[in-house]
C-alpha positions, 0 to 999 in steps of 0.5 A: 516436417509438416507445414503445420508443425513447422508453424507451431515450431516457430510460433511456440515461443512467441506463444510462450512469451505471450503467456508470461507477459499476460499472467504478469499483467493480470497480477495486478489490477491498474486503479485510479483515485484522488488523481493519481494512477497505480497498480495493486495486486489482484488479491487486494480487494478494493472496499467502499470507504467509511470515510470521505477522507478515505479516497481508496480503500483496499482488504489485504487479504490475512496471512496463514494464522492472522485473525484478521485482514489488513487494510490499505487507505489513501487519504487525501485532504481538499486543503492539501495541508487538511493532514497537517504537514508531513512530519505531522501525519508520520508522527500521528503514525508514530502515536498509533503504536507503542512499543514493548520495551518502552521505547518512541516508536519513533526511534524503532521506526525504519523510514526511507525516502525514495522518487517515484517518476515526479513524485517524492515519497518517504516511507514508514515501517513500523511494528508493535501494539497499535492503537487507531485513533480515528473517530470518537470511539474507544479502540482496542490495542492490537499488540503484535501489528504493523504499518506501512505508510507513505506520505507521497508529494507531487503536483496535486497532493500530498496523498497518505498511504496507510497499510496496517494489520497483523504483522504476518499479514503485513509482511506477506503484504509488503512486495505488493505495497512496495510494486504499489507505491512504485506505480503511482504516477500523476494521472493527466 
C-alpha cells in the first residue's frame, strides 16, 4: 500500500468522526437573551418582537397540513414577580385553552418538573382550543392547539417559556423545545 492510502486509511475514521460531530453542532443555533444561555434548532427562525416583554422570539416552522406556524416567547419581567408568581403565570396558560368535554384544562394539563444545571423548571403541556389573551384585541379561538410552557427559576429570572400553535406543529416542535429547555444555563 501506498504511502498516501495508508494515510487516508488511518485518517478515514477520524474524518468521519469530524463530520458527525460538525453536523450535530450546526443542528443547533446557541442564542442568548434576558441572561440566559441556550440552544435552538436551526430551523426556528429567530423574529423581532412585538413586545418588550418578549425577550426572544422564535417561528416554529408548520407541520405537514398545519395552516400556520408556531411561535416560541421567552418572557421576562424587569421586577421578577412582573408575571405574578408562577402558579399565576401556568394558571393565565390554563385560562388560554378550553377543552371539548368541558373539563379545566387544568385537570387535563401534563405538568413535570425537572433541573436543568442550577435552574428549577416545571413544565406545562397542554391542548385544546386556544384563546390568547394578551393586548386589548378581540382574539379568535383556535380549536385544535397546543402549548408547551416552562416557567424556569434561578438566579436572575424567573424566565416564561411559551411554545404554542397547531397541534401537529407543536408535536413536531417538542424534541427541539425539550433540547431547548435542556440547554439553558445561566449566562456569566
Amino acid at each position: 500500500m501506498s504511502p498516501r492510502k495508508s494515510i487516508l486509511v488511518f485518517l478515514a475514521p477520524s474524518l468521519f468522526l469530524l463530520a458527525l460531530v460538525l453536523a450535530q453542532a450546526s443542528s443547533a443555533l446557541g442564542a442568548e437573551a434576558a441572561g440566559l444561555r441556550f440552544s435552538v434548532p436551526d430551523d426556528w427562525q429567530r423574529v423581532t418582537s412585538s413586545s418588550p416583554l418578549r425577550t426572544a422570539q422564535f417561528t416554529l416552522p408548520r407541520a405537514r397540513g398545519d395552516d400556520e406556524d408556531g411561535e416560541l416567547i421567552l418572557f421576562t419581567f424587569e421586577d421578577p414577580r412582573g408575571g405574578g408568581t408562577l402558579s399565576n403565570a401556568i394558571e393565565r396558560w390554563y385560562s388560554q385553552f378550553t377543552q371539548p368535554d368541558g373539563r379545566p384544562s387544568r385537570e387535563v394539563a401534563v405538568v413535570t418538573t425537572r433541573k436543568v444545571r442550577d435552574l428549577d423548571v416545571k413544565i406545562v403541556d397542554l391542548s385544546g382550543t386556544y384563546r390568547a389573551q394578551m393586548g386589548p384585541m378581540e382574539h379568535p379561538s383556535r380549536p385544535g392547539y397546543r402549548l408547551l410552557g416552562a416557567v424556569v427559576e434561578g438566579q436572575g429570572g424567573p424566565w416564561y417559556w411559551r411554545a404554542v400553535g397547531p397541534s401537529k406543529t407543536i408535536e413536531k416542535a417538542k424534541k427541539g423545545f425539550d433540547a431547548t429547555i435542556d440547554s439553558l444555563e445561566i449566562a456569566r
